[in-house]
N, C-alpha and C positions, 0 to 999 in steps of 0.2 A: 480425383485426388487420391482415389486408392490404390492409382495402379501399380504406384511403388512398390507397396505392400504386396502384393498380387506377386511380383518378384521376387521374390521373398521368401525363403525356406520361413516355413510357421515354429514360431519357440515351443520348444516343448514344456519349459517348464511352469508351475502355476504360480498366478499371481496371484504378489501379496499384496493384496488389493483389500479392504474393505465389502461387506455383502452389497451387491449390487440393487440398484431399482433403475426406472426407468429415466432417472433424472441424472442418471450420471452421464449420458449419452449428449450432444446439444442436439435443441428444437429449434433453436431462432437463428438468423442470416446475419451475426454477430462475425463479422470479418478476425480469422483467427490465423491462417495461411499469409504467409510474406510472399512478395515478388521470389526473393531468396529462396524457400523453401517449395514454391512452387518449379523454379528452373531445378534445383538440385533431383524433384520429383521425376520431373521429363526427362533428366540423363540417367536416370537410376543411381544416383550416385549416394552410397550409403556414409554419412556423418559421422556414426559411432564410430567408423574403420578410423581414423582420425585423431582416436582418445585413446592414451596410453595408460594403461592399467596403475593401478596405485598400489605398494605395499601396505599399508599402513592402516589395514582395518579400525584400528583401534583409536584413532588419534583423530581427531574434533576439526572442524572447515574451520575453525579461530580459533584465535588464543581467548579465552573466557575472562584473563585481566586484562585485555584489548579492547573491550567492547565497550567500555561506557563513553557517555555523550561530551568527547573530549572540546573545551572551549566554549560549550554551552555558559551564556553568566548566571553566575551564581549573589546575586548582590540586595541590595534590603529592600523593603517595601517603600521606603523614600528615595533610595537612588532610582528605581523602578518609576516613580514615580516623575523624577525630573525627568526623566529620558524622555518618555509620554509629554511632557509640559513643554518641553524645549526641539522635539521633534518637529525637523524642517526636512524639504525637500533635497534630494541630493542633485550634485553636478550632472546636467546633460550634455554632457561632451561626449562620449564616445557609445557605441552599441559594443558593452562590455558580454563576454562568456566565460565561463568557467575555466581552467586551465584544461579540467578532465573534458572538458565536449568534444564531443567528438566531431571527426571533419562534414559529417552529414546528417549530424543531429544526437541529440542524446548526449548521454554521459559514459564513459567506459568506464571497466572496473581494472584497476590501475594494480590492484595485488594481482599478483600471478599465482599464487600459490592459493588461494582461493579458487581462482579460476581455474588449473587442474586439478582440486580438489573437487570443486562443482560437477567439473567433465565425466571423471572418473564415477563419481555416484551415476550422474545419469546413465553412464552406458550400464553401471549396475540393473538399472533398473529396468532400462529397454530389456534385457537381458531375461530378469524376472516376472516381468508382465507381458513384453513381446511387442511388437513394432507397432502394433495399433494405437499404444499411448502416444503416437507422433504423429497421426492423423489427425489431428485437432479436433478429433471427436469424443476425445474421453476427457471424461472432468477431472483437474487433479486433485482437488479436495474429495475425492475417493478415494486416495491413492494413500498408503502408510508407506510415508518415505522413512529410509533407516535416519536416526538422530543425529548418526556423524556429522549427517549434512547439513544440520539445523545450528542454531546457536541460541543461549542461555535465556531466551527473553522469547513472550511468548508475542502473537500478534496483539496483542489488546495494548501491551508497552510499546512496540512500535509505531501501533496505528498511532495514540495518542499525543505523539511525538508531530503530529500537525497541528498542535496548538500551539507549538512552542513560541511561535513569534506573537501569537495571543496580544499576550500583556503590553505591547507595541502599539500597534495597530487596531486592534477590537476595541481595547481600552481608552485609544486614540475616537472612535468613532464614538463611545460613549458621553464626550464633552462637546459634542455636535450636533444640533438641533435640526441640520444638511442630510436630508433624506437623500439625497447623490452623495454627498462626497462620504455617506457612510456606506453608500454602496460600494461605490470606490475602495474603500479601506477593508470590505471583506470580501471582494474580488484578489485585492494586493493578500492579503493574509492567507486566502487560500488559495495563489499561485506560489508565491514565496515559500510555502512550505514542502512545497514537490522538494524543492534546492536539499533539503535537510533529513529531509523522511522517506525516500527511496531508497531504496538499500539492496546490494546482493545478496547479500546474505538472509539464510530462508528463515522465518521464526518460527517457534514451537505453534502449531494448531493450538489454538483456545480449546478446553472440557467443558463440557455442557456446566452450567452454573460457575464457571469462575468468575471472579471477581478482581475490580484491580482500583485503588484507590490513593489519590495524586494530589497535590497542590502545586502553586507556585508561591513564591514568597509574597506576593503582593495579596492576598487572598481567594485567589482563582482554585475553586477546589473538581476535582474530575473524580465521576464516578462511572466506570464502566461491567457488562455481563455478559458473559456471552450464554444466548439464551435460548439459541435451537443450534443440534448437532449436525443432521444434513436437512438439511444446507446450512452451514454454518451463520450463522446471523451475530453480529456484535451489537449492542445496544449502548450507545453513551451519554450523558450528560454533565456538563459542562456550567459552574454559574461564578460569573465573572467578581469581580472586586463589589462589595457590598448590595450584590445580584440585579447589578445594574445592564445585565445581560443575559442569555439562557440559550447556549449552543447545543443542540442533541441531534441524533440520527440515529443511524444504523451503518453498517458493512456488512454486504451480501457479496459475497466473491467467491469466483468460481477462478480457476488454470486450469488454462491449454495447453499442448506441444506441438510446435510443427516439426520440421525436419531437423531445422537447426534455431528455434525460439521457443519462447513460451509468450505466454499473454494472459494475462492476469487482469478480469475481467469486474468489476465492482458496479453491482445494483444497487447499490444503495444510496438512500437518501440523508440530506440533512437540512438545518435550518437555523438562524440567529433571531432571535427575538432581543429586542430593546427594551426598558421600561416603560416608554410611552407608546408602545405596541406596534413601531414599526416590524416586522419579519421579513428577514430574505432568506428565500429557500434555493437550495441548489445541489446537485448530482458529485460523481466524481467523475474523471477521465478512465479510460485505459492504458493498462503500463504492459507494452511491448521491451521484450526482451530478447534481443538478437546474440546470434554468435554464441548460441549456450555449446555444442560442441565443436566448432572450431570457424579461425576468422576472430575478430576483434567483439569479445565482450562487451554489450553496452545495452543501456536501458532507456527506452522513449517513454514520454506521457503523451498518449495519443487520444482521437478522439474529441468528440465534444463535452463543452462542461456547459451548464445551462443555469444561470443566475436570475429568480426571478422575484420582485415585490410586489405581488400584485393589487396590495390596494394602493400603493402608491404609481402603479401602472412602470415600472421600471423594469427591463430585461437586457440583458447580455448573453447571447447565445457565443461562446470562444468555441470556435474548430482549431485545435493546434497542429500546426505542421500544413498549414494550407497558406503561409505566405510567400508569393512569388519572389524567386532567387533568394531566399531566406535555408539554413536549414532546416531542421524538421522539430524544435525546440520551440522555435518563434509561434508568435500568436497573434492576430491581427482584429479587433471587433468592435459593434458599436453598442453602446448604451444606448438604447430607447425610452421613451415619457411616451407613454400611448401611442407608439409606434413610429414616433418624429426621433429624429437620430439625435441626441445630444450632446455627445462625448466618446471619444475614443481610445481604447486601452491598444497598447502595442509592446513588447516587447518577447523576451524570452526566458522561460522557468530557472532556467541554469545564469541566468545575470542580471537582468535590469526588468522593470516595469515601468512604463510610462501613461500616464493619460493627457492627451492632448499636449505632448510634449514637456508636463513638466514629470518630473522623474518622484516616484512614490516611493519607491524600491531599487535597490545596487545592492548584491551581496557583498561585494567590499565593506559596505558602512555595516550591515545590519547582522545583529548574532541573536541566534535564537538561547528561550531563557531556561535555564535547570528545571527539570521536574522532577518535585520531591514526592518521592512513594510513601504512603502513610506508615509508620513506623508501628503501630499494632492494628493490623489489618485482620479482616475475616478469616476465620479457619478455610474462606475458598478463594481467600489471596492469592493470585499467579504465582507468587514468591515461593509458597509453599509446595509446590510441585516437586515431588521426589525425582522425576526424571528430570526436570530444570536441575535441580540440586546436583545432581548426579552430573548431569550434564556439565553444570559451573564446575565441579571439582575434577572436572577431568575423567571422572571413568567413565568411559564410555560403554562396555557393556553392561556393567548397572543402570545409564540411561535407559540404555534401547528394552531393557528387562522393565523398566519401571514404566518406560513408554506403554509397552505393549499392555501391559498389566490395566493403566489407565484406559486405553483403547479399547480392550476386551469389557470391562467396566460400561463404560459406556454404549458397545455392541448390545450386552445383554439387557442394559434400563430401555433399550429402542425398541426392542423385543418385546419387553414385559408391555409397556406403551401400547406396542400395537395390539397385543394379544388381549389387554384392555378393551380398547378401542372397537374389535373384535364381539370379543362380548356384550358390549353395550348392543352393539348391533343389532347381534342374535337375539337380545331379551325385548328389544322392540316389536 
């Protein structure tokens, strides 16, 4: 794969990279290279050439009063409440998708002006670091991307934005004594949520101890931290309407680049607990990202997701993108009871969910719900991020000043850590 490379006058100039270890490098056979990026390798044919320079240093990938979670409902703990109580199954008439799917899968990013804004940084960057960031062998959570390219909200707001359908469906399985059909409802809940929670747009990196703190109006309160710097790790917990539930994990995520994608790669685990102690535990997918310098912008959830209860002996292993003449969005799998098949989910992230035909899930019917950020949060509230601030108000080199500021901050507590760490050593 490196032969591209090898073609390749070497950049001369240094990367603004973060200090390196041996973990920025991959060890495991984590498929990160496309069919795409591998032909484009064999013709030598260079991507960047393709991306048109930007004037416009100074000026943000978004509008910062464009960003909030437009149509999300916003409505009381009783109307929340009927919705859950009068929830029924929708029409199975048609294998519905998104307007934005794309013709072979995925979803496209339908702004243009994002999408030469995104191009333009990248070739920044190749530029700054050098063509080895496109072998998919560098991590990009090494990587101090400039802020322009970022927008106002850090990943711990975003990630959390997979509960949103929550108060639906979770709270739906909480009235259910149906060790399946609650499996069912948090397989639907965390398929449903790809629909909402994927996003082009890149978010500020979590700081080591931030903190971020959320409700929903029916009682669902979220508290999240992020609690190692590399590798980044996020920690959250989740306790539903009068703690008749208890959702937690973690996000470990690593990005790649290949020639013309990225791949955004998540170790991380999580798991639902009930009050009568059923738990289903289960992984995330991987989100391929094609067409990052040129070709049609668009975003897959690839990958297996693995749902498992094991004292009730219940699994669901979903491969996505493995159903014949399907495009690569669909999902095809079975539920097992100690290994007897009992149930079949089918459908696809971007439209419908089905099990055993009757329909659980249609985005047409279903909107995810407001989340309200605690109004006097932690002094290490995400909210309070001067380079977020900076960022929201527009100026952009106060971000990237206050970014780096943070960054370097952080650099030297890793230091001080290991040089700890270090010591103890030596006095053993």
């Amino acid at each position: 794969m490196l032969s591209w490379f090898k073609k390749k006058k070497p950049e001369t100039n240094q990367p603004q990279q973060e200090e390196k270890d041996e973990s920025d490098f991959v060890e495991d056979d984590t498929q990160v290279v496309t069919n795409e990026d591998k032909e484009l390798e064999e013709k030598g044919f260079d991507p960047i050439s393709q991306v048109q320079e930007q004037d416009k240093e100074n000026e943000g990938i978004a509008d910062p009063d464009k960003l909030d979670y437009i149509g999300y409902l916003d409505i009381s703990v009783d109307e929340m409440l009927q919705l859950v109580l009068n929830f029924k199954n929708f029409p199975n008439d048609d294998e519905i998708r998104h307007v934005e799917g794309y013709e072979k899968g995925g979803r496209i990013c339908a702004d243009k002006k994002v999408v030469s804004k995104a191009r333009s940084v990248g070739k920044e960057m190749v530029k700054q670091i050098g063509k080895k960031i496109l072998s998919g062998s560098l991590n990009l959570t090494k990587v101090s991307f400039p802020i322009r390219v970022m927008i106002p909200k850090t990943a711990l707001e975003t990630a959390v934005h997979g509960t949103s359908i929550f108060p639906l469906y979770i709270t739906k399985a909480t009235m259910t004594p149906d060790f399946l059909e609650r499996f069912k409802l948090v397989i639907t809940a965390t398929l449903s949520s790809f629909f909402w929670t994927n996003t082009f747009l890149k978010p500020l990196n979590p700081i080591l101890g931030e903190t971020l703190q959320a409700s929903y109006n029916d009682g669902t309160q979220i508290y999240c931290e992020q609690i190692m710097h590399h590798p980044p790790v996020s920690y959250f917990l989740v306790y539903g309407p009068n703690k008749k539930y208890k959702y937690y994990g973690y996000y470990l995520v690593e990005g790649r680049a290949g020639l013309n994608s990225v791949t955004i790669i998540n170790k991380g685990r999580r798991s639902i607990e009930f009050n009568d102690g059923q738990k289903i535990d289960f992984d995330f997918p991987n989100e391929l990202y094609s067409g990052t310098f040129f070709g049609q912008l668009r975003q897959e959830s690839i990958n297996k997701i693995t749902f498992q209860d094991k004292a009730n002996g219940l699994s669901c292993i979903i491969d996505i993108g493995k159903v014949k003449k399907k495009t690569s969005d669909y999902f095809q799998a079975d539920i097992t009871c100690k290994g007897q098949k009992i149930s079949t989910v089918f459908g696809t992230y971007i439209g419908f969910i089905n099990f055993d035909n009757v329909r659980y899930w249609d985005y047409r019917y279903v909107v995810p719900f407001k989340i309200k950020m605690e109004k006097q949060p932690l002094e290490s509230d995400h909210k309070n991020r001067s380079d977020l601030q900076s960022l929201k108000a527009g100026d952009i080199p106060m971000a990237q000043k206050n970014k780096e500021v943070l960054e370097n901050i952080q650099r030297n507590d890793r230091k001080l850590r290991e040089q700890y760490e270090k010591q103890k050593k030596q006095k053993k």
